[in-house]
VOGU-3710 file (C-alpha; in Angstrom, 3 decimals, decimal comma):
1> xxxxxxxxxx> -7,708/47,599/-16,522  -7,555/51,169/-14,373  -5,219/52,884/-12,130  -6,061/53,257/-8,564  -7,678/56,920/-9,398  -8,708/55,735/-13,016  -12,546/56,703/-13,212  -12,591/59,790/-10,783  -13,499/62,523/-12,731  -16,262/63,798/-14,407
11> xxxxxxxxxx> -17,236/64,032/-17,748  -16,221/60,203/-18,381  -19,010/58,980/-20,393  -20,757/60,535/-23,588  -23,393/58,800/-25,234  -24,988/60,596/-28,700  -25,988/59,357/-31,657  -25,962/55,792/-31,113  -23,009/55,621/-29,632  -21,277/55,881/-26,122
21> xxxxxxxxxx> -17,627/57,138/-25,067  -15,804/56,531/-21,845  -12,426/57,398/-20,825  -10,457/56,179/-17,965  -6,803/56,049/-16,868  -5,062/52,578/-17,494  -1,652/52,025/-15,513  1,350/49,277/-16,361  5,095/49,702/-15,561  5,260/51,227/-18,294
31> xxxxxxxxxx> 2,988/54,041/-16,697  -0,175/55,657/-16,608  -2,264/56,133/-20,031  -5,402/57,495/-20,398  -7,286/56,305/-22,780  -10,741/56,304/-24,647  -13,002/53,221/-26,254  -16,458/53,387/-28,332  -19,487/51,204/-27,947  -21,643/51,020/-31,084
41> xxxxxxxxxx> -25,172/50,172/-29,827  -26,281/49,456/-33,063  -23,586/46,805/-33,633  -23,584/45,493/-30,080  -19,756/45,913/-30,072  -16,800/47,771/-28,934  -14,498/49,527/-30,444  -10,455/49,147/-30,015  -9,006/51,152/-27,168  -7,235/54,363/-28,217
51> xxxxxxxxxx> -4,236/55,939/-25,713  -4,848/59,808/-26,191  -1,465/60,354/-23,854  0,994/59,357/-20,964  0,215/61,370/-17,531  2,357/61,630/-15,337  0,877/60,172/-12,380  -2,666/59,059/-11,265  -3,597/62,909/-10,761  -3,123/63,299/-14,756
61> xxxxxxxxxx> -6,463/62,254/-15,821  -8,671/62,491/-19,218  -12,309/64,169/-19,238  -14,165/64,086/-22,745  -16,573/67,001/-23,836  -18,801/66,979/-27,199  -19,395/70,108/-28,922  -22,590/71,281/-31,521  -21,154/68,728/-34,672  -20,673/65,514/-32,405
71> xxxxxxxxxx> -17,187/65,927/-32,371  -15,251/64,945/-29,456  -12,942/66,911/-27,804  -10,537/65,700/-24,556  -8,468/67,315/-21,943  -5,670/65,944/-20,709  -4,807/66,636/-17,224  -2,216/67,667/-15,221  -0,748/67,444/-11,923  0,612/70,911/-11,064
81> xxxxxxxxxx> 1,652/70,397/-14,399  1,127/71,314/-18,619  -2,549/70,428/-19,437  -3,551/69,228/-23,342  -6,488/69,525/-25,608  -7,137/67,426/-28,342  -10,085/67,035/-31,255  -10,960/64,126/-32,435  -10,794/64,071/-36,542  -14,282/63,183/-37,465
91> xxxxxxxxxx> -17,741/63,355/-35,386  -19,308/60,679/-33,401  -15,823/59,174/-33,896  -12,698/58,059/-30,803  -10,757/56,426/-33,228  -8,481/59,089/-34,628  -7,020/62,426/-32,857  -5,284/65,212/-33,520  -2,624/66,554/-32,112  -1,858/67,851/-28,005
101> xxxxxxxxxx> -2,124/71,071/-28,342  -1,077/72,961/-24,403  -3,731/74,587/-22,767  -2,894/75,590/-19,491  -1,098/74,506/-15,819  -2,969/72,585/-13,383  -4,892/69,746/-12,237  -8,392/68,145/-11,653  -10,317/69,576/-14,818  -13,567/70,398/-15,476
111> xxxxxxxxxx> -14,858/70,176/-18,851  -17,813/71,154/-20,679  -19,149/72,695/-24,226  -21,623/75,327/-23,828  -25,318/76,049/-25,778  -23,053/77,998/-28,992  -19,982/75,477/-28,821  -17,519/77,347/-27,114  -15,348/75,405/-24,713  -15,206/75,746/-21,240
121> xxxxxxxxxx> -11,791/74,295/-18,889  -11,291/75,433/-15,180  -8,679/73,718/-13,368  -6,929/74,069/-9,826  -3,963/76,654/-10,966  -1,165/77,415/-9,674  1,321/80,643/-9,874  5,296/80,631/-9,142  4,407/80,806/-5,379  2,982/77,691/-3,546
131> xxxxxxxxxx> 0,342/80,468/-2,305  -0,659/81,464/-5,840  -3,373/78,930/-6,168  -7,134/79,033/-6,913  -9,166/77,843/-9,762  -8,897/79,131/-13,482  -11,202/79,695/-16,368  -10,212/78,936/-19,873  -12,033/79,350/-23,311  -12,084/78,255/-26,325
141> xxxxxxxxxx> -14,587/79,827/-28,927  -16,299/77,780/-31,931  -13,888/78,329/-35,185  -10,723/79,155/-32,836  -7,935/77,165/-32,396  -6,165/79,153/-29,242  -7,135/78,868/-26,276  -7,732/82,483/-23,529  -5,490/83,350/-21,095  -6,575/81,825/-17,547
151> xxxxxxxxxx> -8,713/83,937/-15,806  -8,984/83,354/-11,937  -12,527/82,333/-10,912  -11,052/82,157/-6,757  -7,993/82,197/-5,284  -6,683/81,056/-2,191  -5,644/83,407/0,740  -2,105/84,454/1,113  -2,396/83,520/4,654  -2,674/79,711/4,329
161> xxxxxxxxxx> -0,526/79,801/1,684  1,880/77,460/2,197  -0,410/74,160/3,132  -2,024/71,852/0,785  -5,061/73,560/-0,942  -8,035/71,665/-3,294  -10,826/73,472/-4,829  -13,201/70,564/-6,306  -15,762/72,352/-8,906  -18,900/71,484/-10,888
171> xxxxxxxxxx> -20,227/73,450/-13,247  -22,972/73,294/-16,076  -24,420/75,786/-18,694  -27,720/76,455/-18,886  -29,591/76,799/-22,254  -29,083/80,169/-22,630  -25,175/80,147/-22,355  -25,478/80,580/-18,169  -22,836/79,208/-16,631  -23,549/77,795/-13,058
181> xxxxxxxxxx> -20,601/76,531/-10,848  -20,447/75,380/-7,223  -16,775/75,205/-5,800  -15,388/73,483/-2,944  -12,472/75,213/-0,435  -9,953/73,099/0,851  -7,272/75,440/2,542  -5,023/75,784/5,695  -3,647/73,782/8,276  -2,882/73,591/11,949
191> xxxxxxxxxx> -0,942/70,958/14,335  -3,788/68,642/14,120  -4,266/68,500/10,129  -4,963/70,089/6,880  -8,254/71,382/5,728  -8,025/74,011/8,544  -10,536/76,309/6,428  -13,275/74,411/4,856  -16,361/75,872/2,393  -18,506/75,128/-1,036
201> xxxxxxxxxx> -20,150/78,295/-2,546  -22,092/79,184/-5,314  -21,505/81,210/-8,566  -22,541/82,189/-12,118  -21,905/83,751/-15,202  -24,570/85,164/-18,009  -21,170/86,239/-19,713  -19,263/83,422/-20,606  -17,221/83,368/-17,559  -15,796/87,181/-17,715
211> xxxxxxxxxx> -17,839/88,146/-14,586  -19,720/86,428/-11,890  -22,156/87,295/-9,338  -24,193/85,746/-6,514  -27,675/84,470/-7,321  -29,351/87,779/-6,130  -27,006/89,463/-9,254  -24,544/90,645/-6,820  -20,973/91,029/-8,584  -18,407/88,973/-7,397
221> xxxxxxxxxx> -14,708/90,352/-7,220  -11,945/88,165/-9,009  -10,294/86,517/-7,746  -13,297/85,600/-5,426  -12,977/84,412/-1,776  -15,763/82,736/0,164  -17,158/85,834/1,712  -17,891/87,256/-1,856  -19,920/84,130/-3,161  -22,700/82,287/-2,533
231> xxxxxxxxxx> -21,855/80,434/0,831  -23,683/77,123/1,156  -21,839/76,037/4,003  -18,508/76,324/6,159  -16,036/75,561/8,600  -12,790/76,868/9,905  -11,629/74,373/12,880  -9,067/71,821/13,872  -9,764/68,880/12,193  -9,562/65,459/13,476
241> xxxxxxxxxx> -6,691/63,509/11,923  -3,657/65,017/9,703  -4,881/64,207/6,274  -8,584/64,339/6,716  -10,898/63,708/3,529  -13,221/67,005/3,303  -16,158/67,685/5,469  -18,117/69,895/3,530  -17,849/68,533/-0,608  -19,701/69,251/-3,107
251> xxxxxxxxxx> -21,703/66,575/-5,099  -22,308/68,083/-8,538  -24,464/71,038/-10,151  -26,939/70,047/-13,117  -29,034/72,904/-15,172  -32,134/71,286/-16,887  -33,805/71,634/-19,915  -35,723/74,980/-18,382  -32,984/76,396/-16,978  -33,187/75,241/-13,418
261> xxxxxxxxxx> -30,461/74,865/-11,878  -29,919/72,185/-8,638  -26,537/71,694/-6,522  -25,701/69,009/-4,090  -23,336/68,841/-1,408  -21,981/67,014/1,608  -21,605/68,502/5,239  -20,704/65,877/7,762  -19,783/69,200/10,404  -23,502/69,480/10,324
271> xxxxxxxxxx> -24,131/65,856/10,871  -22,870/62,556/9,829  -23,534/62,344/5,788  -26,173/65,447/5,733  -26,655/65,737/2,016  -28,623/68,988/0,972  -30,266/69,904/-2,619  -29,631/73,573/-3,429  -32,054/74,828/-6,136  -31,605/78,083/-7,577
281> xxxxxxxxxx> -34,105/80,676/-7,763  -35,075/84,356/-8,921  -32,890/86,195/-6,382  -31,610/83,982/-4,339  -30,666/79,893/-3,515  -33,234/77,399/-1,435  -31,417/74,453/0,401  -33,207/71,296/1,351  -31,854/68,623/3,112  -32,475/65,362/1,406
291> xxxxxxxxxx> -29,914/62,748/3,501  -33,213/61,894/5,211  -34,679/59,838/2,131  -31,871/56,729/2,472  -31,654/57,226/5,905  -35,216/55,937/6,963  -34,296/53,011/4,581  -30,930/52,314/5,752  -30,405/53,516/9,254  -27,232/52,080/9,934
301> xxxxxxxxxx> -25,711/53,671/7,039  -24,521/57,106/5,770  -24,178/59,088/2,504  -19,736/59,346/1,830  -20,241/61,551/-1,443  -22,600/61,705/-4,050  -22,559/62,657/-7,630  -25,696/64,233/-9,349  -26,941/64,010/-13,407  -30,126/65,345/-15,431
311> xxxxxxxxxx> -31,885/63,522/-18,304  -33,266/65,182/-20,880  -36,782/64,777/-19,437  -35,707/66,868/-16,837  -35,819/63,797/-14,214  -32,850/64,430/-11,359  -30,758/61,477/-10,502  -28,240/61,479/-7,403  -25,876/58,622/-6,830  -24,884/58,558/-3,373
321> xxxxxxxxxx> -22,527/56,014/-1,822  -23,529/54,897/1,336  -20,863/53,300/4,216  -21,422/52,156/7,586  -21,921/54,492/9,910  -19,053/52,357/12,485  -16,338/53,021/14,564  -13,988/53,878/11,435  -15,569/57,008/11,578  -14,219/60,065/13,812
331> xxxxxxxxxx> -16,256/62,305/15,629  -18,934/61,557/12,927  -16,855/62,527/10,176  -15,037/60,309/6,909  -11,490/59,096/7,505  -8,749/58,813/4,750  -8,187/55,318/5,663  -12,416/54,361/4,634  -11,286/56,005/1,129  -7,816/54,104/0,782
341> xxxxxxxxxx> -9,039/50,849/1,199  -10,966/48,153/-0,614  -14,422/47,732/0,829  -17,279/45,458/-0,552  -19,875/46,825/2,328  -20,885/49,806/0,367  -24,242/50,381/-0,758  -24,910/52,869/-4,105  -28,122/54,274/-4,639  -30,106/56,259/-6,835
351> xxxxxxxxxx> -31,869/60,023/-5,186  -34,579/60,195/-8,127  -36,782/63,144/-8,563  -39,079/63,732/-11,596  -40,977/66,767/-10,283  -38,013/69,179/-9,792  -36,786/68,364/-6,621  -40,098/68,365/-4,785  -40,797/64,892/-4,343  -37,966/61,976/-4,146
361> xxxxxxxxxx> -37,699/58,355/-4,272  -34,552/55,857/-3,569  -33,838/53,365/-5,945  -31,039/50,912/-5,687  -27,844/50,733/-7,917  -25,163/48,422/-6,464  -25,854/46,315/-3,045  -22,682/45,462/-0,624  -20,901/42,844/-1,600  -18,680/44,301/-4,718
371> xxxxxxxxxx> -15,887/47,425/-4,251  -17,276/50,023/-6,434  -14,662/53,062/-6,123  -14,402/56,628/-8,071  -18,196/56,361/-9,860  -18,357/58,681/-12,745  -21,848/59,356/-13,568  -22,852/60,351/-17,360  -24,166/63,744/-17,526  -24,498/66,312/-20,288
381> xxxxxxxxxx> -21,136/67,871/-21,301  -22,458/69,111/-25,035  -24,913/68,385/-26,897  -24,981/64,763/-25,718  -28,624/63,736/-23,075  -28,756/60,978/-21,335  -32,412/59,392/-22,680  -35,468/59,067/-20,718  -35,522/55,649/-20,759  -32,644/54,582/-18,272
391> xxxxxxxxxx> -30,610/55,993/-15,433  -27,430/57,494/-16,130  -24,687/55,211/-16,708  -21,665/54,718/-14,403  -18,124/54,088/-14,616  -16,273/52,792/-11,665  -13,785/50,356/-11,020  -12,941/47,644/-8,326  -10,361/46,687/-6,237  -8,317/49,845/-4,000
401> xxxxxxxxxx> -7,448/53,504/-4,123  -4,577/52,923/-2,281  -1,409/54,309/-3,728  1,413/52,457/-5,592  3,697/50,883/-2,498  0,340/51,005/-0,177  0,723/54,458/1,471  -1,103/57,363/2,098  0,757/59,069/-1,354  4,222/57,554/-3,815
411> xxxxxxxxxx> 7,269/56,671/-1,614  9,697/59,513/-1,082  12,951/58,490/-2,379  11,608/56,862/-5,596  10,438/58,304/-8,664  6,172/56,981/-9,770  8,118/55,476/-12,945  10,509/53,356/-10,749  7,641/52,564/-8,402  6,019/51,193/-11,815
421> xxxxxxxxxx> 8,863/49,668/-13,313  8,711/47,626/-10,146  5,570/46,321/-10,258  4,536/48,314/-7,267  0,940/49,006/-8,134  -2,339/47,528/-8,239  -4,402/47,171/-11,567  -8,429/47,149/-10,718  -10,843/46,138/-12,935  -12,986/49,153/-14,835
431> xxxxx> -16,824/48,245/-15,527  -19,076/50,418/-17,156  -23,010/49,633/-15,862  -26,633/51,447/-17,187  -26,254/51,638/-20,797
//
């Protein structure tokens, strides 16, 4: 069973030598666990489930990374709050940990083990001031057993300090060490909404995250705003209800075996579920839209966010969940309320290239009729591939993202445990499909 936010992350799923890993967030009135499980594909079998720790809310989620020996390594997140590591005790083994060792403050991690084995972390940070947000770097080097001191990747601008701010990230490492991120701004607010200030740019580091620059090896001032990255696209305008989903998101960064590296992202400001590739190339970044592939095929439908993997033959796969394109839209853009609920009219497909990104083809995952919320999509976080022979797999889970009580967010008044203890939630089903 899963939480209402219990597969949305990535860096879910780890499959290497002969075995696969998945994590996910379980929830009871007792609370929220995350927790981790191992299929044996030799034996045919899983194994027992295995609760790595308590978070304290469906915001405090698990990611897994695998580092050069097969071990397994987890991160426990946070909301706003102390973050954990932990090390599994033997390689190509979930069944026994050791201990939570504190990392850092934050929330929504990102997770990976580089080419040499050091560990990577960013997470949405926060200072003593609501206004002292942004995303931080941490580091943890093969043989070490402390983690760096955070160092601010961007930050956000004193000036819409004091309403929400997200800033979503993907990032992979090429196989020279290069790190390649794209990040997402989600900053500011107005009378009509949050999100006032709206952008995903591009970054990367040949250093190990010290220093960054632009594509064309510009140097990029920490903490960076959007004017001193990589701008793929942006937005700074009323937005068109109060807690509006964001309009511009990215959809995941992959590095191949060659070093190639490919971004995706949303951009319904530029039209209703425009999806475009972003390949990056000596001196500078191509975009190409690529929306246009599903859309021939299904018309009446548009792309709500996507989620992009590579296999170790280099092949590209995108999953991109398609919705209606219907009056529960707004001015052509997402609404929270198309998130919250449970719908069984989506339609998941696979973007497939095998050429690089210069050819594509559309191949079906899920057809309407079954909720499939939060996919997590297996892609390299180590030294774990996903093999030639199959798409990636996905973890997802059915039923609704809506909160525990049925609001936008927990009741005010009441505590998430005593929403819990009162049977206030919803407990979905979590399937894992492609392996």
């Amino acid at each position: 069973m899963g939480s209402e936010r219990a597969t949305n992350d990535s860096g879910k799923i780890i499959t290497c030598h002969g075995r696969t890993h998945i994590a996910w967030q379980d929830v009871s009135r007792e609370g929220y666990f995350n927790r981790v499980r191992t299929y044996d594909h030799a034996m045919g079998s899983w194994g027992e489930p295995v609760t790595l720790d308590e978070g304290i809310d469906n915001h405090a989620r698990g990611v897994l990374a695998i580092d050069n020996h097969g071990v397994l390594h987890a991160v426990l997140g946070g909301h706003g709050t102390a973050v954990h590591w932990r090390r599994a005790l033997a390689p190509d083994d979930a069944s026994a940990w050791s201990a939570a060792v504190p990392v850092g403050v934050g929330t929504y991690p990102v997770f990976l083990s580089g080419p040499d084995g050091t560990l990577y972390l960013t997470l949405r940070g926060r200072g003593q001031q609501r206004h002292q947000r942004g995303v931080d770097l941490y580091r943890l080097s093969p043989g070490e057993s402390a983690w760096s001191e955070p160092r601010r990747i961007v930050a956000l601008a004193e000036s819409y300090g004091q309403a929400y701010a997200a800033y979503h990230m993907q990032m992979d490492a090429a196989p020279d060490g290069t790190l390649h991120a794209i990040i997402d701004f989600y900053e500011g607010e107005d009378a009509h909404g949050r999100g006032l200030h709206q952008a995903t740019c591009y970054a990367r580091s040949t250093d190990g995250g010290d220093c960054w620059t632009r594509a064309d090896g510009k140097r990029v001032p920490l903490p960076a705003r959007p004017e001193n990255l990589d701008v793929l696209a942006r937005s700074i305008r009323p937005r068109h209800e109060k807690l509006p989903p964001p309009e511009i998101r990215q959809g995941g960064m992959v590095v191949d075996a060659r070093g190639r590296a490919f971004a995706f992202y949303l951009d319904h400001g530029a039209a209703p579920g425009r999806c475009m590739m972003v390949t990056v190339e000596d001196g500078g970044l191509r975009q190409t839209p690529v929306s246009q592939h599903w859309e021939r095929l299904y018309p009446e439908m548009r792309a709500l966010e996507c989620r992009a993997a590579v296999r170790e033959d280099d092949a590209i796969f995108v999953l991109v969940t398609l919705t209606p394109f219907n009056d529960e839209w707004l001015d052509g853009k997402p609404t929270r309320a198309m998130r919250m609920c449970e719908r069984s009219d989506q339609r998941l497909v696979w973007l497939v290239s095998r050429d690089g990104g210069a050819t594509f083809t559309v191949e079906t995952f899920l057809t309407p009729g079954q909720a499939c919320n939060c996919p997590s999509v297996e892609k390299s976080v180590g030294i774990n591939t996903i093999p030639a022979d199959r798409p990636p797999a996905v973890l997802y889970f059915d039923g609704s993202q809506e909160y525990p009580g049925g609001g936008d967010y927990y009741e005010s008044g009441r505590s998430v445990g005593e929403i819990l203890a009162a049977g206030g939630f919803r407990a979905n089903n979590v399937l894992l499909a492609g392996l």
